[in-house]
N, C-alpha and C positions, 0 to 999 in steps of 0.2 A: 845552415844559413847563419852566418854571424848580424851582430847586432845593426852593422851600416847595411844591407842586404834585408833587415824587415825595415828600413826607412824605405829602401825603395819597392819592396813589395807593397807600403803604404801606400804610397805614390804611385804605383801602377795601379793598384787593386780602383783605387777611386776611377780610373780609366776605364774601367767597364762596365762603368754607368753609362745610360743614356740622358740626359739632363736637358737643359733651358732651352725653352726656342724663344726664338727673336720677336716677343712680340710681349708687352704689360710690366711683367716686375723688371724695373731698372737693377735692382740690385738681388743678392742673395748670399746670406750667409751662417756657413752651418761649421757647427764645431762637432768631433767624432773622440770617441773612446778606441783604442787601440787594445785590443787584447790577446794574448798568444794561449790556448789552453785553457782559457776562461780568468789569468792571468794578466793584471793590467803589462802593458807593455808602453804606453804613450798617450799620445793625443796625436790628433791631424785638424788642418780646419780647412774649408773651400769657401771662396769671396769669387764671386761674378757677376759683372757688368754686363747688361747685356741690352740693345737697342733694335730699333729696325735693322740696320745697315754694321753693326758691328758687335764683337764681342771683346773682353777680357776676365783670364780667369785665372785665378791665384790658390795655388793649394801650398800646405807646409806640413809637415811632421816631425816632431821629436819623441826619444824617448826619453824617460821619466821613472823614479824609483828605481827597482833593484837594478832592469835593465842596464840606466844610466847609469850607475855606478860601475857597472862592468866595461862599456862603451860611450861615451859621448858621442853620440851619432844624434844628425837632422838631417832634414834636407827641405829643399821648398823649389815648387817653378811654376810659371807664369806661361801664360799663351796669348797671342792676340790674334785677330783676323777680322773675316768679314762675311755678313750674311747676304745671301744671293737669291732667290727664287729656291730659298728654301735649303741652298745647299751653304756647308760651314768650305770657307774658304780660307784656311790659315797662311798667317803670314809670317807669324814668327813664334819659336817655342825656345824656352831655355830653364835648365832645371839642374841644381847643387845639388851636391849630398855629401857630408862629410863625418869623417870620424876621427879618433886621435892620431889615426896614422895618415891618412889624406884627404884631400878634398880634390872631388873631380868637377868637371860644367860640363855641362853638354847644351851646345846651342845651334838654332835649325833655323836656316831661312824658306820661305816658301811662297809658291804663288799658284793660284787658283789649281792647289791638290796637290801639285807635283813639289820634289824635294828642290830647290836652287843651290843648298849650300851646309854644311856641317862643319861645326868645331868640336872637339872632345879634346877638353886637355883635364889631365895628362892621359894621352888615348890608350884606350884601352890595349893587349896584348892581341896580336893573332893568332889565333891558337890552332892547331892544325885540324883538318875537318870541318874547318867551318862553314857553312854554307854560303855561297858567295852573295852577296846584295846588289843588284843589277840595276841600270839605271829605271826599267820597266817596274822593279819596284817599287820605286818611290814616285810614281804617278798613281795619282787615284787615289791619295791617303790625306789620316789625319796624324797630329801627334799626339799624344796621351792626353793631352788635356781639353783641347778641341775635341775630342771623343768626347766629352762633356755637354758639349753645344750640340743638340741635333734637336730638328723641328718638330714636334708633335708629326708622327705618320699619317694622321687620318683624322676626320672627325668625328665625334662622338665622344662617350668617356672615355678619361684620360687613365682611370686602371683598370686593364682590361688587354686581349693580346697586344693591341697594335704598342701597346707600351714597349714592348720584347721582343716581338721578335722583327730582328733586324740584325745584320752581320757587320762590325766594324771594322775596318782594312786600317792596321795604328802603324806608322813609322817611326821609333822613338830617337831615331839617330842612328842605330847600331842595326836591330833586328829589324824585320816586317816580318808581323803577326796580325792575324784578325782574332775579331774576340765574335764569336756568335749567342747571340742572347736567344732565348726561348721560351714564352708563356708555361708558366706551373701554376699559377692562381692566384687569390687575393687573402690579407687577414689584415686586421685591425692590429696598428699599434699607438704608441702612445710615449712623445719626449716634453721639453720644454720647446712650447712654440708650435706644437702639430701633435694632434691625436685624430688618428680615422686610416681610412684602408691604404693601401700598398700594395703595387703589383707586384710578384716574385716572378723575378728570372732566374733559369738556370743559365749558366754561363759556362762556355766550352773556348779553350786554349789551341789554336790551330797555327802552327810557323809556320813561317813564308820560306824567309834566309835570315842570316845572320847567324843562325843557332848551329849548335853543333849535334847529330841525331841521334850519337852513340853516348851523350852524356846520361844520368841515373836523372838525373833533374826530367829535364828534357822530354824525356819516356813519360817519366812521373805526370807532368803535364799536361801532353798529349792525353793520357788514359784516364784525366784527374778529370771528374762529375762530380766531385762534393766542391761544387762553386756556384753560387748564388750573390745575387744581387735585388735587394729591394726598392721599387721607385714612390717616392710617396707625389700626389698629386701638386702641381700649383696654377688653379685654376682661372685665376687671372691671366695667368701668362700662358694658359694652354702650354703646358711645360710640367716634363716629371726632373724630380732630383733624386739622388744616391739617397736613401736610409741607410740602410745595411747592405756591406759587400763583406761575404763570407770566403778565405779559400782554404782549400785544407793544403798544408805544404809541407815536407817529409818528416818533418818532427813535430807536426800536430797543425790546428785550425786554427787561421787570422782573423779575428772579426773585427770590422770597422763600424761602429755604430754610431745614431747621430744622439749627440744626446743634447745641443740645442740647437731649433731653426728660427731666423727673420727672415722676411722679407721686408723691402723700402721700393711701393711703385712713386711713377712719374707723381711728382710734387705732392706728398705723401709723405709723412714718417714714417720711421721702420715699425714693422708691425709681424706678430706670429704668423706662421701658414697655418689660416683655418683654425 
């Protein structure tokens, strides 16, 4: 994996969190440590808006130190949509990522789940064996960053299974994959801005299309269990966020961590979670 390829592993990995529901903290934002190997590799940060009736949410990543001297590589992207009876209904996604040799966009029109519309320049190659992407798949989905936005499942506490398990159906423009989350337990941690428990998901990589099956990545993937995702609580807003997103990828383990959180509810200053 070269250096612009962990921008976008940054950038997807935060996708399989389940995060904010629509309801108390107007705003949210947390800044993450990027690490390859226990290795600083970056920074990422996540910013989101979020009300009754709508969302928007902003992630970015660069890297930094040695990394960065090797590659100049970031990326950053944005999502907007609308909340329903509970369901995220996006309506527009678009997300950069560049390095010293190019810079690509990718951007998604969409309405109540179904895909309307895609640009990628400069678009990708076709590569042979790909799995074909059907119109049937791009119903029913979200884009990586609207994977973000989902409503508290149930009531009760907020870490605890219903945090996890739940399967997300992600269109990013190119592939459809779902990411399936799954209850492993709780423990105590501790940044700027939030100290106290965290639910642990195990996270599982499943293709749809788009991907190609005979690829070494691909496999790797598919068969890859060392992927975890932590939610820490935000109980005004009956809403969990990304702590830590763990993946292991073929030349060693990603970890995403937050290492500060705000929150800013309706007519309120910004203030820590908890």
């Amino acid at each position: 994996m070269n250096a612009n390829g962990f921008v976008r592993a940054g950038l997807t990995a935060l996708a399989l969190a389940a995060a904010c529901a629509p309801a108390g903290a107007d705003t949210l934002q947390i800044g993450y440590s990027v690490r390859l190997i226990g290795l600083s590799l970056g920074t990422a940060g996540l910013s989101a808006t979020v009300d009754r009736a709508n969302y928007k949410v902003d992630v970015s990543a660069q890297l930094s130190g040695l990394a960065a001297a090797v590659s100049r590589s970031e990326g950053a992207a944005s999502a907007y949509g609308n909340i329903s009876n509970g369901r995220i209904l996006a309506e527009t996604y678009a997300t950069t990522t560049s390095n010293s040799k190019e810079t690509r966009t990718v951007r998604m029109a969409m309405n109540a789940g179904s895909v309307r519309a895609v640009e990628i320049a400069p678009p990708f190659e076709e590569p042979p064996g790909r799995v074909p992407v059907t119109e049937a798949h791009k119903r029913g989905v979200v884009d990586p960053l609207s994977a973000l936005v989902m409503p508290a499942t149930a009531e009760g506490p907020l870490v605890g299974p219903n945090a996890c398990n739940r399967s997300i159906p992600v269109f990013d423009g190119y592939t459809r994959f779902d990411v399936a989350l799954r209850f492993v337990g709780v423990r105590d941690v501790q940044a700027r801005g939030y100290s106290g428990p965290v639910a642990i998901c195990s996270a599982r990589y499943r293709p749809i299309s788009g991907h190609r099956p005979d690829r070494p990545s691909t496999k790797f993937m598919i068969d890859n269990r060392d992927m975890e995702v932590w939610l820490m609580p935000l109980e005004g807003a009956r809403a969990l966020a990304p702590f830590r997103i763990s993946v292991k990828t073929m030349i060693g383990s990603v970890v995403i961590e937050a290492t500060n959180v705000a929150v800013a509810e309706s007519g309120s200053t910004s203030r820590a979670s908890r």
